[in-house]
N, C-alpha and C positions, 0 to 999 in steps of 0.2 A: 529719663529717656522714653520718647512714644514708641509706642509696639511699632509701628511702621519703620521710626528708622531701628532701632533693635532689629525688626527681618531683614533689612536692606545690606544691615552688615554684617548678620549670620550668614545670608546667603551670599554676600561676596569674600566672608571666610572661610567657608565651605563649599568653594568652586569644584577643585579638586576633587567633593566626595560628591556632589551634585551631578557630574557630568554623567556619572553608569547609570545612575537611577532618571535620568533627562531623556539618555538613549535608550532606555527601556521602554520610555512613554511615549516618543515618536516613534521607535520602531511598530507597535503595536497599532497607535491611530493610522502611521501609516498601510498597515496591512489591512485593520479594518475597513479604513474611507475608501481603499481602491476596491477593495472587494463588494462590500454595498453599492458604492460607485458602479464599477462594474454589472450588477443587475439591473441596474437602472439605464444603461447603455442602449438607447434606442437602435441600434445596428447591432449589438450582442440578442433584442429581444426578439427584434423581426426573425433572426434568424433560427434561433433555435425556440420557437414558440411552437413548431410544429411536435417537439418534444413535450408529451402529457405530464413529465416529471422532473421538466426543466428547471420549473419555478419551485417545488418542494424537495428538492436537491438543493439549489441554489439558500433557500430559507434554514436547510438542516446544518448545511456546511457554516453558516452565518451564525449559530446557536454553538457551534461547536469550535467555531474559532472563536470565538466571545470568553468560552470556557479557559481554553488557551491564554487567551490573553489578562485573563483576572488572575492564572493562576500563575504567568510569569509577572503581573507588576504585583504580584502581593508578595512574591519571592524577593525580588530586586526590594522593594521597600521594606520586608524585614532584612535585608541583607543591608540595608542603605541606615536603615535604624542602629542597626549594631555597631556598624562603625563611626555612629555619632552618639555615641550611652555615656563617653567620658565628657561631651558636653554637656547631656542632660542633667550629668551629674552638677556641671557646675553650677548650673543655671539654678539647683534646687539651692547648693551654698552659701551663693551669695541672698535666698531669702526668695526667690520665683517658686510659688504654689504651681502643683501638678497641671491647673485648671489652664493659669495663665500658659504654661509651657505647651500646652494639648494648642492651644488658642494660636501662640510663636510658629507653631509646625503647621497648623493648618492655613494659615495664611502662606505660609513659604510653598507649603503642598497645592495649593489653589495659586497659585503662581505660575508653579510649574507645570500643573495640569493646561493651564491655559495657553501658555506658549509652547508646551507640548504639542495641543489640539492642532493650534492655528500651524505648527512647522508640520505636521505630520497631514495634517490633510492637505498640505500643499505639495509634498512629498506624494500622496495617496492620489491627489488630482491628476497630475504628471505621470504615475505609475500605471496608472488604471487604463489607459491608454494603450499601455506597452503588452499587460496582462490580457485584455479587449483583443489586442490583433494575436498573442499567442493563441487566445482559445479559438478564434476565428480561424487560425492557419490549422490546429487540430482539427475542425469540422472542415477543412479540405474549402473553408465559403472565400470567394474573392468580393471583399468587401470592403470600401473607405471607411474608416473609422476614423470618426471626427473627438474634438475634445469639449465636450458636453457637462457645464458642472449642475449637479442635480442637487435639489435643495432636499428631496425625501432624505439621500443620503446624508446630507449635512443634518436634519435634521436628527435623524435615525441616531448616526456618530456622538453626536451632542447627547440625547439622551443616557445612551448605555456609558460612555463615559463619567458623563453624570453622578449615575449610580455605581460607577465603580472605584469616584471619586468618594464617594461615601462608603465605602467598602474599608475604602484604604484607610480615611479617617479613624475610621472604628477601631480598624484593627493599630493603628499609631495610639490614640489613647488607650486602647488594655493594653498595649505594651509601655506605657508609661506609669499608669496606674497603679501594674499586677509587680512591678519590681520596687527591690530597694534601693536606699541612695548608695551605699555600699558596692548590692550587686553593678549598678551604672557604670563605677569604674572600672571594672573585672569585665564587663561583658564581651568587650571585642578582645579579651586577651587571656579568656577563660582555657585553661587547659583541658586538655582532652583526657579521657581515660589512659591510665598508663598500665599498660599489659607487661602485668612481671612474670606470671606461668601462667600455664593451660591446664587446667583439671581435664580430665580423661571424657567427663559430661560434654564440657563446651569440645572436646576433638569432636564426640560423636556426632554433636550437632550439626558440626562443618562439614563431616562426613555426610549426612544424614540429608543436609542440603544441595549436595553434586547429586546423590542415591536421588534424591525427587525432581532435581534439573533431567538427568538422563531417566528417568519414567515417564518422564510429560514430551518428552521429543521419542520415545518407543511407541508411547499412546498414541501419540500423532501421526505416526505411521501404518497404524491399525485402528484408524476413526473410520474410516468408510470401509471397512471390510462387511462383506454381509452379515457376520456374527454380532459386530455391535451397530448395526443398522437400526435397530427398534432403541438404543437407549444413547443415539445420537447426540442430545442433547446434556444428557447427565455424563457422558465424557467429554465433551468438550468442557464444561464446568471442572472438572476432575480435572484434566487435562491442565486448564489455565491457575486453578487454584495450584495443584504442584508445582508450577515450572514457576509461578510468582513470589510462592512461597519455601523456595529452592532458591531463588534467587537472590532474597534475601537472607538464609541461612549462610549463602556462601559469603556476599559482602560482610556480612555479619563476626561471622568466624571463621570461614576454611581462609579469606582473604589473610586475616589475622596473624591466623597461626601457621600457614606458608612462612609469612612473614616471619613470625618468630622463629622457627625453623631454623631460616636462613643465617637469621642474625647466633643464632645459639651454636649453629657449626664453626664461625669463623671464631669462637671461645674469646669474646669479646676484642676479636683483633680489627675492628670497624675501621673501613675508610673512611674519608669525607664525602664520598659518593655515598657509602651506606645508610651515613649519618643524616643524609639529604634527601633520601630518597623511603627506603627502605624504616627505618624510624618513625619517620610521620606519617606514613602510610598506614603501618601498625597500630599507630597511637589513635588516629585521628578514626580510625575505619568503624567505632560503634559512633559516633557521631553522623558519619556520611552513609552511614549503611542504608536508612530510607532514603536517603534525596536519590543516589547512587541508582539504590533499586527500582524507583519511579522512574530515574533517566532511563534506564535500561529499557524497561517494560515499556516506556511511553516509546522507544526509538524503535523496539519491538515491533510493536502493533503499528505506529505509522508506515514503518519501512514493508510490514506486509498487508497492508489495507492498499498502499501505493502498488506495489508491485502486484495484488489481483488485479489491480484496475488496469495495471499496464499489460498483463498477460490477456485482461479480453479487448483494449484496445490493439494491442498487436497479432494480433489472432483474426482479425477481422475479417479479412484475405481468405484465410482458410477455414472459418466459420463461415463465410459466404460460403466458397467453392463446396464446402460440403453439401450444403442445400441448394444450391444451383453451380453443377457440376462443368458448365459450359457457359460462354456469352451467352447464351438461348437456348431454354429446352421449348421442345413443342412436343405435348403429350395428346394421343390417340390423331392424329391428322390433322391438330386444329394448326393453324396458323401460315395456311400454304397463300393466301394471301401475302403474308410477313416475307416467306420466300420469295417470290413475284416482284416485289417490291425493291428487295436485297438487287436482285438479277436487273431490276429495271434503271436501279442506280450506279451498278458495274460496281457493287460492292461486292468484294471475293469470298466466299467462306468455306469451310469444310463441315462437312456433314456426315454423321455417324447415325444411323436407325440402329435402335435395339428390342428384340422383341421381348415380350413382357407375357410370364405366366404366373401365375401364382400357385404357391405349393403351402401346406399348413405342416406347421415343425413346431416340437417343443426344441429351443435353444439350449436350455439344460443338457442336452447330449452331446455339446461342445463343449460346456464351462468345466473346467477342474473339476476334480473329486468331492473338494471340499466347500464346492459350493454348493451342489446338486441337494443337499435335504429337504432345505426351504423348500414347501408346496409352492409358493410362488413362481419361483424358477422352475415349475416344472409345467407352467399352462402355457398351451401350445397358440401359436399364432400364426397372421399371414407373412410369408417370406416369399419374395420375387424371382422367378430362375431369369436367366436370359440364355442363349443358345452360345457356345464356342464361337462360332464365325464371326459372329458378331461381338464377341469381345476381344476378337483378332483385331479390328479395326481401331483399338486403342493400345493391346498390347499384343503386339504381330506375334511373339515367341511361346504367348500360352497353349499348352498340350495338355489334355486329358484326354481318359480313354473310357467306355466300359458305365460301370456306373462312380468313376470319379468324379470329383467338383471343386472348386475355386470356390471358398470362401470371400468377397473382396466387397467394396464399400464400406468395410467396420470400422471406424475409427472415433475419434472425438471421448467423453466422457464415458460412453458406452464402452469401451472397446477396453479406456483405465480400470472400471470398476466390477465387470464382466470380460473377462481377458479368456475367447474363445482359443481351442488348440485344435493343430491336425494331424493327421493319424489317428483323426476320432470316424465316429459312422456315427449318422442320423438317419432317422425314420421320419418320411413325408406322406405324404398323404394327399389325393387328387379326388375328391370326390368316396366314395367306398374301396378306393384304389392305394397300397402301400408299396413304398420303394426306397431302399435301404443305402446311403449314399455314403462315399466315403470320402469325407475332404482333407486334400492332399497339399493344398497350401491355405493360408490366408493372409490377404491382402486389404490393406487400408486406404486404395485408390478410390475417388470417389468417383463415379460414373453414371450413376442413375439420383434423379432428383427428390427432394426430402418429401415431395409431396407424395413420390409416390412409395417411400420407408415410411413415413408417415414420421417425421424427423430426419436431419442431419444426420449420417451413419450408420442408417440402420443398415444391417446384410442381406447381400444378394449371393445368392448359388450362379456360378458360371459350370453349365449341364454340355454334355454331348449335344449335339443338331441333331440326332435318334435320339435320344433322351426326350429333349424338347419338345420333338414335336410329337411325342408319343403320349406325354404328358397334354399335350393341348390338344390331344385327339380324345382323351378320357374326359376330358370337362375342360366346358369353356367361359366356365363362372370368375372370369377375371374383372378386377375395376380399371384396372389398366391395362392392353395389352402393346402397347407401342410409344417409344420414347425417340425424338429427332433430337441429336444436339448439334448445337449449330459455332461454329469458333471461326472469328472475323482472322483472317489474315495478316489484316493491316488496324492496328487500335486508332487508326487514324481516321478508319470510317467509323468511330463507336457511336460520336454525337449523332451523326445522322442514322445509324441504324437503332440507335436508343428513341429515334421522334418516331419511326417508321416501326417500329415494337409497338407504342403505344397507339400510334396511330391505326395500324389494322385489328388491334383489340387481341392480339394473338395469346397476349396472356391470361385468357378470359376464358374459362374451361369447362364448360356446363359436361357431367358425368351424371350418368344413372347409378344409383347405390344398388343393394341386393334387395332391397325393397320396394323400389320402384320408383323412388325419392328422386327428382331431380335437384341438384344440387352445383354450385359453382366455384370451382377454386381458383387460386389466382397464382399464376407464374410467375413471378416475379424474373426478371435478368438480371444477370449477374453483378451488373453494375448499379444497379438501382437496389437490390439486396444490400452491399457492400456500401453503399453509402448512407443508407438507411441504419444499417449497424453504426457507423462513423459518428453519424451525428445523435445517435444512443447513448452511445457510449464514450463519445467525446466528450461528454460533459462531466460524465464521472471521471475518466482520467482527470480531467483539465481540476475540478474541483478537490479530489484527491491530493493531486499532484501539490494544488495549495497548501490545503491543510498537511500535508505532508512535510511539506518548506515551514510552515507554520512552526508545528512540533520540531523541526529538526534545529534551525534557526533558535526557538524558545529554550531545548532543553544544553544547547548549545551552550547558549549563551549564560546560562544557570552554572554551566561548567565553567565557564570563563570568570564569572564573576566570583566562584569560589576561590579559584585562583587568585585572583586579583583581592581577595580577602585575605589569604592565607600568606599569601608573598608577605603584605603589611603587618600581616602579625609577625611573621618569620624577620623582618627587616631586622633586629637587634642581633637578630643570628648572626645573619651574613656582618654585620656591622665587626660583629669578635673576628670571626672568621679570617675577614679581610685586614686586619688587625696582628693576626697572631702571623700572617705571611701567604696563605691562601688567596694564588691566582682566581682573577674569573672563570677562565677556563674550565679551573679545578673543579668551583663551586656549580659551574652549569652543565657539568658532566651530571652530576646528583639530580641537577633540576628536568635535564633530561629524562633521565630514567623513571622522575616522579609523573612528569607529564606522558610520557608513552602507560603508564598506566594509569590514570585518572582519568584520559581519555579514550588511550588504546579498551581499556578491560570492558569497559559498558558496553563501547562501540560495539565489540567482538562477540559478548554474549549478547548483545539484541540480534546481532545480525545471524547468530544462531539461532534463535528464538523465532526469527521470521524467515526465516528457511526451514527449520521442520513446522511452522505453522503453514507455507506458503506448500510447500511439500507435500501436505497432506491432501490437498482436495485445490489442486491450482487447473486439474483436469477439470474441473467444473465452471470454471470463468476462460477457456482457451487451449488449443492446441499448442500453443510456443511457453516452455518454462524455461529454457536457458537464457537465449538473450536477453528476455525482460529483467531476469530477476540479477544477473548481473551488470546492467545498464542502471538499475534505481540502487544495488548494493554502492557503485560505484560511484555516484551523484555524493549517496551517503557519508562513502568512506571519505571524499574527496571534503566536503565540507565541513566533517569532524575537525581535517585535519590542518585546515583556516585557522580550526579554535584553536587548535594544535600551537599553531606558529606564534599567535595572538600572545595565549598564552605566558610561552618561551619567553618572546619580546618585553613582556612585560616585567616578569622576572630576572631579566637580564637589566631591564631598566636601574628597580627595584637593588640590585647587586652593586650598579654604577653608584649610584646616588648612595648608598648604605656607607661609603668612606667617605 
């Protein structure tokens, strides 16, 4: 018989085991084609090219879903291998050298890669599309987006496939090679370790790996304190090595010996639930304890790489309004043109003046106790007062008296990692001149512009109107002394009053420094801020968000596939089972239980993992951590739980067909 028809009728006897390892290969070209596709999108480029780190975003995410994708087909095709070892056995029987069988599989595998290619980048062509207006509607751009097929992408696809057609190869002959004829039969039906006791060592172990799980989520909650501020780096390493290697302790052994546990109370009185669930779990858990652990940690780190990117996409709003406080700031009198302009178009607004003094404070005499040693925290800088009256006109109910003050504007990152209090006193300072100020609240409203905090959040003192201007009678060395904020009525006049912003140049601020320097800074409006952020950080959401689905999707489907392993090996089970008088019902109660953990447990401890990582410093990518982070937990959970069903269905299949 020719090798050609010999493959024709391996692979149409091996439909069945073909079909998972088919879908692994188009799922994959197709995520690949639409995403290279995708950059090549001449209405994806125009648009976000004004972005300087559009194109080596778009390039890193491409390297690392590549990564992704070699390390889910080289799973699927050891997994695809193992349940064809009792063929390879025979092929060796009947007198077929290893050489020729390498030769049998590579041609079936260059088969399948080929009509993989050609179904998945048609798949990828079609999707790319849909992916192209997502990320478009994320950058807020209204834009036709046509269906463009690009040959860089076709070509690009071709290559790395290519090579990871040789990948697979490789790894197909050392797995044919490195075993025996013997092991071949055993190998899809190999049993697992069988756990009879627990020595007191392996308890501590299991123990020993919760002990380093809950160190590295403590750690994580004391990574940006100022104390481990200088060895930032060497805990977060610390950090990730324990809760990795906690992680795998627990799969390893606390899973185990829970397990055994259980089973050793009910004094060998096992249900068939026990027997289904609880038993293989047991058995199987040093086998699965890496893949287990990878799925975790990989669903870890995607689920909070996803959700920083979603906390500074949804933050956007309020990372603008922090640094431009109003539709329009107009600082020292510039922009009374822009005025003029408003009034001449019958566009309505409101306007707040705020007068602007500067005072020199060490901040240290607000922060806790246990911040103040660092020298650092203790050099003194410029801080802004403004007068009461004038922060009546945003907050009509504020009262102080005397030498009281309103700590307010403090918010964002600064406010998480430097947490000022009141009922404190500060020392200021106007020239040779000291005044000992007691602040009696603080507030994280923002109301004066970043240009003139010199950042988003910096603080402003709200002083007495004899305070004030007692202090700008003593020295008038301010860089600022006057802030306009201007707030449209109707957001219906923004377009037009966003042409007529740029059109009088209002945002254009030439300032003298203390030097003599002239110098010119630029205002930006609040809408032009906030979309500038958008289309920043639109693209890390959008490409996140991929490779997020990526990971989630891959490690997913890793977990499906073990299932779908394990059902076939377990089929002789349920065969007695159903045999000795055991309903379905009976037997998918057990399978229940085994699948709410197989999938439940990883789920559970990534999504811990990326809550105290996401936890520790989410202050630093955004103002908003609730809603994000349970909007992407939820995406998560919801897709686990697909595999979930997947699963089930298929073991339940698997139960049918076993009588």
């Amino acid at each position: 018989m020719s090798l050609s028809k010999l493959v024709f009728r391996s692979m149409k006897k091996n439909m069945k085991h073909y079909y998972l390892y088919f879908f692994a290969l188009i799922f994959s070209v197709t995520l690949y084609f639409s995403f290279v596709t995708l950059q090549n999108n001449a209405e994806v480029l125009a648009t976000v090219q004004k972005s300087g780190t559009a194109t080596a975003g778009f390039e890193a995410a491409t390297y690392i879903l590549y990564f992704i994708i070699l390390f889910f087909v080289l799973y699927a095709n050891h997994l695809f291998m193992k349940r064809r070892s009792k063929e390879v056995g025979l092929y060796q029987l009947i007198g077929m050298t290893k050489g020729l069988i390498v030769r049998l599989l590579a041609v079936e595998s260059i088969l399948l890669f080929v009509g993989a290619i050609v179904l998945g980048m048609l798949a990828g062509f079609f999707s790319s599309r849909f992916f192209a207006m997502v990320l478009l509607r994320v950058l807020e751009k209204e834009v036709l987006v046509t269906m463009t097929f690009s040959t860089e992408a076709l070509q690009q696809s071709i290559s790395v496939f290519a090579i990871l057609l040789v990948i697979v190869l490789v790894q197909m002959a050392w797995m044919i090679h490195r075993v025996s004829l013997l092991s071949l039969f055993s190998a899809s039906k190999q049993a697992d370790e069988r756990v009879k006791r627990f020595s007191p060592l392996q308890m501590m172990i299991g123990f020993l790996g919760l002990v380093l799980i809950a160190y590295g989520y403590y750690a994580s909650t004391k990574l940006f304190d100022i104390e481990s501020a200088g060895n930032l780096f060497v805990n977060m390493i610390i950090i990730l090595a324990s809760t990795i290697g906690g992680t795998f302790l627990v799969f390893r052994f606390s899973v185990a010996f829970i397990m055994n546990s259980v089973r050793l109370k009910k004094n060998g009185h096992l249900s068939v639930h026990d027997v289904l669930a609880l038993t293989p779990i047991m058995h199987r858990m040093k086998s699965n304890a890496k893949s287990l652990t990878l799925i975790t940690v990989l669903t870890g780190v995607s689920l909070g790489i996803t959700t920083l990117s979603y906390i500074s996409y949804y933050s956007t709003e309020a990372s603008s309004y922090s640094q431009v406080p109003a539709d329009y700031i107009l600082l020292e009198d510039k922009g009374q043109e822009f005025l003029q302009k408003l009034e001449q178009n019958n566009i309505a607004y409101k306007r707040i003046d705020y007068r602007l003094q500067a005072v020199t404070a060490s901040v240290a005499q607000l922060l806790p106790e246990d911040q103040q040693d660092s020298p650092f925290y203790n050099m003194k800088g410029t801080i802004y007062t403004i007068p009461l009256s004038d922060y009546q006109q945003s907050i009509s109910n504020a009262s102080i008296s005397g030498n009281d003050i309103i700590l307010t504007n403090y918010g964002g990152y600064m406010a998480e990692m430097f947490p000022m209090e009141k009922d404190r006193d500060v020392v200021v300072t106007v020239g040779e001149h000291e005044e000992t100020l007691h602040v009696i609240d603080v507030q994280n409203e923002s109301i004066i512009s970043g240009i003139v905090t010199a950042g988003g959040g910096g603080p402003i003192f709200v002083v007495t109107d004899t305070l004030f201007e007692r202090l700008a009678a003593i020295s008038n060395e301010t860089l600022w002394h006057k802030q306009t904020s201007i707030m449209l009525k109707s957001k219906t006049d923004l377009a037009l009053a966003e042409k007529l912003y740029i059109q009088s140049g209002a945002g254009v601020i030439p300032s003298i420094d203390s030097e003599g320097e002239t110098k010119s800074y630029i205002q930006a409006s609040y809408e032009s801020e906030r979309k500038e952020n958008i289309e920043t950080l639109g693209i890390t959401i959008f490409t996140t968000a991929f490779l997020g689905l990526a990971f989630l999707m891959t490690t997913g489907s890793i977990l499906y596939f073990k299932q779908m392993s394990e059902a076939e090996e377990e089929r002789g089970s349920y065969t007695i089972l159903r045999k000795i008088g055991f309903a379905e019902k009976d037997i998918m109660k057990g399978i229940y239980m085994k699948q709410a953990f197989n999938f439940g447990v990883p789920l559970i401890i990534g999504l811990l993992h990326s809550y105290f990582a996401v936890k520790s410093g989410w202050f630093l990518f955004g103002s908003e951590l609730t809603a994000p982070l349970w909007i992407a937990m939820s995406c998560y959970i919801a897709l686990y739980a697909i595999f979930a069903v997947l699963s089930v269905g298929y073991y339940k299949k698997v139960i049918r067909e076993s009588l």
